[in-house]
Backbone as JSON Lines, residues from 0, in Angstrom:
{"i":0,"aa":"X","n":[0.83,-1.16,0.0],"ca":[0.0,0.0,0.0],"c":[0.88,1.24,0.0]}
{"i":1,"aa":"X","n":[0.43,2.02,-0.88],"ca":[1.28,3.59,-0.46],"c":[0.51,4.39,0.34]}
{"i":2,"aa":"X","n":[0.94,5.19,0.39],"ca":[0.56,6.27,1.4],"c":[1.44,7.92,1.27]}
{"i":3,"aa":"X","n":[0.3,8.53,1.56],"ca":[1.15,10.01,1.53],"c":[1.45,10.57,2.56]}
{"i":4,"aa":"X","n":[2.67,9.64,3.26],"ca":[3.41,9.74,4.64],"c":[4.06,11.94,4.68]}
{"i":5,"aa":"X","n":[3.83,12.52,3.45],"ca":[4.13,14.19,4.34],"c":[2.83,14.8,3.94]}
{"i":6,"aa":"X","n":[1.93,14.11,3.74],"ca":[0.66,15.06,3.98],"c":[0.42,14.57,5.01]}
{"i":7,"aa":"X","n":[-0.32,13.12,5.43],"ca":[-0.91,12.78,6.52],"c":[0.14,12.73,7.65]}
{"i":8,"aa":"X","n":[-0.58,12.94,8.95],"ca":[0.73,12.7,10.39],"c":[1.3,11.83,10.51]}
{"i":9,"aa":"X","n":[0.71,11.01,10.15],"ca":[0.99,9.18,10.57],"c":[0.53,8.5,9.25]}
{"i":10,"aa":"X","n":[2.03,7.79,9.24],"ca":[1.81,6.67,7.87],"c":[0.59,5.46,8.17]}
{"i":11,"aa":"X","n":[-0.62,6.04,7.81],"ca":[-1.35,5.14,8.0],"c":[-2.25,5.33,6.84]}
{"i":12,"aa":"X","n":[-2.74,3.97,6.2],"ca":[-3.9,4.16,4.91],"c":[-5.47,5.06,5.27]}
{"i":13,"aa":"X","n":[-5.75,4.6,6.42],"ca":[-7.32,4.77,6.53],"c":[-7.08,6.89,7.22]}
{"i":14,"aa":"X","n":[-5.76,6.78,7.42],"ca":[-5.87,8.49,7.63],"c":[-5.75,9.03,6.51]}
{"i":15,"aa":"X","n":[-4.71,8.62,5.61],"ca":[-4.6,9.22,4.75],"c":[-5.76,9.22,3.76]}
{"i":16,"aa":"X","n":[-6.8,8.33,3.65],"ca":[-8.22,8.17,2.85],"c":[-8.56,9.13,3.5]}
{"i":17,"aa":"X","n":[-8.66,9.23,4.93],"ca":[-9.85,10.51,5.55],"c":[-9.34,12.07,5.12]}
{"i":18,"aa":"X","n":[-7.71,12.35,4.95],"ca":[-7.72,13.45,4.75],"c":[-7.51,14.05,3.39]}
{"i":19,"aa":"X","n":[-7.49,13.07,2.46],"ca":[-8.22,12.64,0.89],"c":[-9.3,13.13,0.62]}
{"i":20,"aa":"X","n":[-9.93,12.74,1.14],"ca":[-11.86,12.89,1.49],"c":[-11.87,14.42,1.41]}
{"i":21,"aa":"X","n":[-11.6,14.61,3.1],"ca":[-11.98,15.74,3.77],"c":[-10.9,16.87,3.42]}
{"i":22,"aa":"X","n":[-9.71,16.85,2.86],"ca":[-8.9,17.47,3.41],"c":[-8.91,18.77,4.39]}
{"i":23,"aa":"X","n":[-8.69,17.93,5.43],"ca":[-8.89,18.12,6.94],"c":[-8.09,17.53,7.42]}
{"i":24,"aa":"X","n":[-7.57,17.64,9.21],"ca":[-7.05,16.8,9.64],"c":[-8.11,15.64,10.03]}
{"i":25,"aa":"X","n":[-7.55,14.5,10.46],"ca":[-8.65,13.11,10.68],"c":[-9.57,13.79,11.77]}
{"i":26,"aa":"X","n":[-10.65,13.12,11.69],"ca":[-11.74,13.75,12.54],"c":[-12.07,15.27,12.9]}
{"i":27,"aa":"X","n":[-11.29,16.43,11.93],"ca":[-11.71,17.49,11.99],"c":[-13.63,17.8,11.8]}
{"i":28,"aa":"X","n":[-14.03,18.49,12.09],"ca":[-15.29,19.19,11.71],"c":[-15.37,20.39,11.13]}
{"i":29,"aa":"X","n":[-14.35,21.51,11.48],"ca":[-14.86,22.47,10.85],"c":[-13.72,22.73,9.44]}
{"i":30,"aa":"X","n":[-15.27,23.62,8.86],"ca":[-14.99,23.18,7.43],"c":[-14.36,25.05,7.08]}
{"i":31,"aa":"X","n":[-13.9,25.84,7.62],"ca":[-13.26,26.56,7.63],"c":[-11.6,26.5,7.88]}
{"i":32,"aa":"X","n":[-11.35,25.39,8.28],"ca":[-9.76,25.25,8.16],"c":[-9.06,24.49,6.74]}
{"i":33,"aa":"X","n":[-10.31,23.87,6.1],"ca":[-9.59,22.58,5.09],"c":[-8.38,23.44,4.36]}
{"i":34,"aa":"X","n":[-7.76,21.81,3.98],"ca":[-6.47,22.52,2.83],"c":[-6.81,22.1,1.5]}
{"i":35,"aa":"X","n":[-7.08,23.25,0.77],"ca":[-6.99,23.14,-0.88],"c":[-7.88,22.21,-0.87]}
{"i":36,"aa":"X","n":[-9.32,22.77,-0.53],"ca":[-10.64,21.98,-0.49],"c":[-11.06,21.56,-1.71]}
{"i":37,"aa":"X","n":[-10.69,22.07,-3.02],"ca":[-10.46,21.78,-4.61],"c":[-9.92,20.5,-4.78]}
{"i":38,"aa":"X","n":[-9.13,19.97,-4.08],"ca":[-8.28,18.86,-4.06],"c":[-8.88,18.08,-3.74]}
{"i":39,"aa":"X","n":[-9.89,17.61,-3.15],"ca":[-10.78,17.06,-2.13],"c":[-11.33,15.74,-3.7]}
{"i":40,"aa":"X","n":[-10.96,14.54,-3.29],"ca":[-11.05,13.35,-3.99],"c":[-12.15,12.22,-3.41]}
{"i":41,"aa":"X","n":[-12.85,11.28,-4.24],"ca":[-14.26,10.99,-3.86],"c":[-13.49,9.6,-2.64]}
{"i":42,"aa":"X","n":[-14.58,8.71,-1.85],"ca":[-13.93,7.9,-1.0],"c":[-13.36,6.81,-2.24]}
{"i":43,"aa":"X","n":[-13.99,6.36,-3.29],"ca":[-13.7,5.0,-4.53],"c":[-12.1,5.68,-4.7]}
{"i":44,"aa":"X","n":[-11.93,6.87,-5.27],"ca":[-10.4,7.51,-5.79],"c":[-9.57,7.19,-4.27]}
{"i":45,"aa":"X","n":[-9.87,7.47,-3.1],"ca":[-8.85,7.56,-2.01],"c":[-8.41,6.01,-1.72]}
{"i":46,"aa":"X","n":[-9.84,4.96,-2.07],"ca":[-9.49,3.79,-1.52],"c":[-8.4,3.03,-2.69]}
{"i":47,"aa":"X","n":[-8.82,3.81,-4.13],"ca":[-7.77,3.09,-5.27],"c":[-6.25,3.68,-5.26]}
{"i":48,"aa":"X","n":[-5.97,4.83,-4.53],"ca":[-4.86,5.61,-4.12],"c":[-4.2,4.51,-3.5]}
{"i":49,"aa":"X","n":[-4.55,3.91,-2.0],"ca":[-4.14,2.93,-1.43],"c":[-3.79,1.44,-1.76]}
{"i":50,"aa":"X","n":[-4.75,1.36,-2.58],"ca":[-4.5,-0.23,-3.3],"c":[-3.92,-0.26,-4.88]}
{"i":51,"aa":"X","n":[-4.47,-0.36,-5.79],"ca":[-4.31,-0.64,-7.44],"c":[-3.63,0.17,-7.81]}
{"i":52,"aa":"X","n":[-3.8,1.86,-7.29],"ca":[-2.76,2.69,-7.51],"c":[-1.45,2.56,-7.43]}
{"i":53,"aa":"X","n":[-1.78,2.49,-5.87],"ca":[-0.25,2.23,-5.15],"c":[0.39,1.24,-5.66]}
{"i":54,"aa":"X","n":[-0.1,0.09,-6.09],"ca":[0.27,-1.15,-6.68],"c":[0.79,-0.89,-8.11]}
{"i":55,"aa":"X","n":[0.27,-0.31,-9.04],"ca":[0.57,-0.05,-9.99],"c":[1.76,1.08,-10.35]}
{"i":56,"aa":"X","n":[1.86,2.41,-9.13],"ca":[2.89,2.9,-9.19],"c":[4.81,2.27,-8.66]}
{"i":57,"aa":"X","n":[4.03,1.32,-8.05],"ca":[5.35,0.65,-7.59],"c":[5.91,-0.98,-8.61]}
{"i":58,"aa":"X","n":[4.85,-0.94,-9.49],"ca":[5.39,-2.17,-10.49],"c":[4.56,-3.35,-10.03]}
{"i":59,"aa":"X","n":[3.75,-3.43,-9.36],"ca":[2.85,-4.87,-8.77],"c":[1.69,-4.81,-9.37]}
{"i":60,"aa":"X","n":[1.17,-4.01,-9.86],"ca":[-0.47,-4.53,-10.05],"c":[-0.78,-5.67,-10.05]}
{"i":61,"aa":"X","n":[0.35,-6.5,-11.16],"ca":[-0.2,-7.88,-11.77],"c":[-0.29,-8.72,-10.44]}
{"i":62,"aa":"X","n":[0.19,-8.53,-9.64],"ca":[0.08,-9.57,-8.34],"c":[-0.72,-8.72,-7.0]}
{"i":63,"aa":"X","n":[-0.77,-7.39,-6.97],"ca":[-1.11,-7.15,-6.18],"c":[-2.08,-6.08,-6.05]}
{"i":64,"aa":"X","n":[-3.29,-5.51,-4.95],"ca":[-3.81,-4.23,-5.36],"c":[-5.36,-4.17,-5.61]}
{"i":65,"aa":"X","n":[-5.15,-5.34,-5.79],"ca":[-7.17,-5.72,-6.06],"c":[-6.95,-7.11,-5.98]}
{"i":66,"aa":"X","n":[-8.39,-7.49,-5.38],"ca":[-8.79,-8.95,-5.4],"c":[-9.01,-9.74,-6.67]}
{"i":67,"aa":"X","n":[-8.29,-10.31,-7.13],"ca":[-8.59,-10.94,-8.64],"c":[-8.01,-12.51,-8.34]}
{"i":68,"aa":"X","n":[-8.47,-13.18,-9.57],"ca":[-7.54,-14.67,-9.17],"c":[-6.87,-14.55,-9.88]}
{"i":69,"aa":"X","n":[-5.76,-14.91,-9.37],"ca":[-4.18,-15.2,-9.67],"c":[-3.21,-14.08,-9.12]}
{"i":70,"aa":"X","n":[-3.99,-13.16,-8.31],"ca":[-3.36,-12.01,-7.46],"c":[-3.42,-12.64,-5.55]}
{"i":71,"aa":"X","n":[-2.01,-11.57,-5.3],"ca":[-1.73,-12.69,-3.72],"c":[-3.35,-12.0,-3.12]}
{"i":72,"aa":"X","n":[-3.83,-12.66,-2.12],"ca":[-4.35,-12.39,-1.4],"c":[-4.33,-11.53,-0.12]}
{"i":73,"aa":"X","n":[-4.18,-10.02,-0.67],"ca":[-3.74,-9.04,0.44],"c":[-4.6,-8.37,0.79]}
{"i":74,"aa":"X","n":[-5.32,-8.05,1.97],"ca":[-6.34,-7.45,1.91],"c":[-6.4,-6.84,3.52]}
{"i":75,"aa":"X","n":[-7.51,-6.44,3.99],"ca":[-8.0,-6.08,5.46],"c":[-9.54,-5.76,5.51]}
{"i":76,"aa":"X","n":[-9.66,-6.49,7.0],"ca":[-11.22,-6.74,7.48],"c":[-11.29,-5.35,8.52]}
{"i":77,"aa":"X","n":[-11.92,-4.51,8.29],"ca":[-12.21,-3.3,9.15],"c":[-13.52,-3.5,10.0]}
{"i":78,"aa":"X","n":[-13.69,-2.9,11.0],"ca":[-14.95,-2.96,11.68],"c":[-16.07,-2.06,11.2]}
{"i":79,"aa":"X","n":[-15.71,-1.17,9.97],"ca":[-16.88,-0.13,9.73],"c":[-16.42,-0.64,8.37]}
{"i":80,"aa":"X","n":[-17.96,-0.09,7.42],"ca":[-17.47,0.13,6.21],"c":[-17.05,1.73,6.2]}
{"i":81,"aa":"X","n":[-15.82,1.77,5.31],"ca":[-15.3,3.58,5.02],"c":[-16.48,3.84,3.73]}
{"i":82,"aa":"X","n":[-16.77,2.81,3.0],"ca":[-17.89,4.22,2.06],"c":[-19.35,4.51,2.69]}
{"i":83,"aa":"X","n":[-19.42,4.69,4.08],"ca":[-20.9,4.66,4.29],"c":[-20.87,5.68,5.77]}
{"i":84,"aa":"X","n":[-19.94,5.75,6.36],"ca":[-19.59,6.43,7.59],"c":[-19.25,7.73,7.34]}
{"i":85,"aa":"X","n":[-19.42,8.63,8.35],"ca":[-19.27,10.35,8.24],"c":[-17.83,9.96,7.72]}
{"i":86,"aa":"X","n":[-17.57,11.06,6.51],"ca":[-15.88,11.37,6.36],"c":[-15.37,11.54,7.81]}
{"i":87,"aa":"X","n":[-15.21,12.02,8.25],"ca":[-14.6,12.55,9.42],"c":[-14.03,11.64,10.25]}
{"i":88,"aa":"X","n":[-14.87,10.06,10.36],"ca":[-14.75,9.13,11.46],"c":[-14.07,7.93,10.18]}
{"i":89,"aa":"X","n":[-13.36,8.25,9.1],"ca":[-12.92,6.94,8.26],"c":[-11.31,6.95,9.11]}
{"i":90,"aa":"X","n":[-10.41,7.63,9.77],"ca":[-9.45,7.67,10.31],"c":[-9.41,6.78,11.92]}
{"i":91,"aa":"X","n":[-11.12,6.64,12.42],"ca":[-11.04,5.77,13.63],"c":[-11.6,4.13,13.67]}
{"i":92,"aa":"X","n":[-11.61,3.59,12.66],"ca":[-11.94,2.78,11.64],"c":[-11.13,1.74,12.33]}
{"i":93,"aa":"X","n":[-11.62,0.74,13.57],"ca":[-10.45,-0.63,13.85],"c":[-9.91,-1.7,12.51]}
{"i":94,"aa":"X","n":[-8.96,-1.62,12.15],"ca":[-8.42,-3.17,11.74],"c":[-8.69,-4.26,12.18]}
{"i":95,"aa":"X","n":[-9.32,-4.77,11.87],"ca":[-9.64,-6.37,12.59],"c":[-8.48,-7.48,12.17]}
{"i":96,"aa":"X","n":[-8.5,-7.34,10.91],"ca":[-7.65,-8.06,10.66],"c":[-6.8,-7.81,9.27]}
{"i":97,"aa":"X","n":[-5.01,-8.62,9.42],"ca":[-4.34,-7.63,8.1],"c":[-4.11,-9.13,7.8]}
{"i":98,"aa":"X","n":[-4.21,-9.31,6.21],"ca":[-3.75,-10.83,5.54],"c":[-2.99,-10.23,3.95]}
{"i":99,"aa":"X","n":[-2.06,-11.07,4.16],"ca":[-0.9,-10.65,3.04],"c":[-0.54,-12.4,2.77]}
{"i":100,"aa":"X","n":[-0.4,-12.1,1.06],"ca":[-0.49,-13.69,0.77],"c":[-1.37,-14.7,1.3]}
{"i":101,"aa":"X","n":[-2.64,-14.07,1.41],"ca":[-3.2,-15.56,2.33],"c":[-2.96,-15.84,3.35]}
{"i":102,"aa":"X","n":[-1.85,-15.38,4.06],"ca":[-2.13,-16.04,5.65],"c":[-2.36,-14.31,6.77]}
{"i":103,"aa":"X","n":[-2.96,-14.24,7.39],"ca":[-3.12,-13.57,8.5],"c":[-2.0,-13.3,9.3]}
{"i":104,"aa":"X","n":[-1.61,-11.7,9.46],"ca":[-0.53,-11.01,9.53],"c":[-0.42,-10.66,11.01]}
{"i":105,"aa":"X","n":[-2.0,-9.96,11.05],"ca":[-2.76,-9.3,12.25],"c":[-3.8,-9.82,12.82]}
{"i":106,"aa":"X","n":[-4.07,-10.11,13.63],"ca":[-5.55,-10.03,14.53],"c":[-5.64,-9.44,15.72]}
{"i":107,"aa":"X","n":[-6.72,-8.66,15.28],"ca":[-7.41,-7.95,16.77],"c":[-7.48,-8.64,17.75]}
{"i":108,"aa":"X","n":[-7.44,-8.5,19.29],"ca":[-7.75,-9.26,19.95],"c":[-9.26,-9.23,19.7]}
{"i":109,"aa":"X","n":[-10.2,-8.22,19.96],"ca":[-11.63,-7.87,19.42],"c":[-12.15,-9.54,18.65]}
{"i":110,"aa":"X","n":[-11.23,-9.17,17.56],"ca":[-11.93,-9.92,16.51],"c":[-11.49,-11.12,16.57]}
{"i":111,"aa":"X","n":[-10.54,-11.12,17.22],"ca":[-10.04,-13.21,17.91],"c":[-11.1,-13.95,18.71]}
{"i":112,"aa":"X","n":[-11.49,-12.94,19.62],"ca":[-12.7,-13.37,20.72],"c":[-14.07,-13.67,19.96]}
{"i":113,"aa":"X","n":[-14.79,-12.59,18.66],"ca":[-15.79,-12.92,17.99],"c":[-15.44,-14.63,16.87]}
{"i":114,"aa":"X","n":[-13.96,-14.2,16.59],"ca":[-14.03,-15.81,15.51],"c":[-13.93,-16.87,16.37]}
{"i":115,"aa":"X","n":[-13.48,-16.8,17.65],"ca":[-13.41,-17.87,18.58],"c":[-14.93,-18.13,19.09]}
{"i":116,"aa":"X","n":[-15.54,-17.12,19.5],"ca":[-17.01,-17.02,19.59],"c":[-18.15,-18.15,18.64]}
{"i":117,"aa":"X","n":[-17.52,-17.63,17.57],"ca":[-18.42,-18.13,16.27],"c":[-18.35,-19.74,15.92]}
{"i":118,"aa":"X","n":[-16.76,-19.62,16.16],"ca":[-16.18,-21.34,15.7],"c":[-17.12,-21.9,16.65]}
{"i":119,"aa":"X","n":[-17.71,-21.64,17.89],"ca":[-18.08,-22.7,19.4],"c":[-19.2,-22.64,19.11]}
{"i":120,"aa":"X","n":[-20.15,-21.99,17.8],"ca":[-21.2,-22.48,17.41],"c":[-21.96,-23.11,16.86]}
């Protein structure tokens, strides 16, 4: 994934989508501070910034960047969807879980307790 580690504070994808969006800082509200509110890109453009983009500016598409078959399996399970939530709150967005190549990188504790939950049913 890329990221625009000197705009956003923190190299992180789901901030840098929010201040994509909003350009705002993450969870700002008022709409009298934004930067270069002209610039302001839809949530589909911020989320392809992060994936297919990023993938494609660094030489991977063909393997990486979107879900396709015969591409690795890299992806992440969030607890919100980002196209449906206030802009503002896509920066507080938990990771549940990070999987690169198919195997599971990350797990929440959160989301260990619900799949452990689920399996005992």
């Amino acid at each position: 994934m890329a990221t625009d580690g000197m705009i956003s504070e923190k190299p992180a994808p789901l901030w840098g989508i929010e201040i994509a969006v909003t350009r705002n800082a993450p969870g700002a509200t008022n709409s009298q501070r934004l930067h270069n509110p002209t610039e302001r890109i839809s949530r589909h453009q911020a989320i392809a910034m992060c994936t297919i983009n990023g993938a494609r500016a660094l030489g991977l598409d063909g393997i990486t960047g979107s879900l396709e078959i015969g591409k690795r399996a890299d992806m992440v399970i969030l607890d919100k969807n980002i196209l449906t939530i206030a802009d503002n709150e896509i920066h507080s967005v938990e990771i549940l879980e990070t999987i690169s190549k198919g195997k599971t990188l990350y797990i929440s504790p959160n989301w260990q307790s619900e799949m452990t939950r689920c399996n005992r049913q």
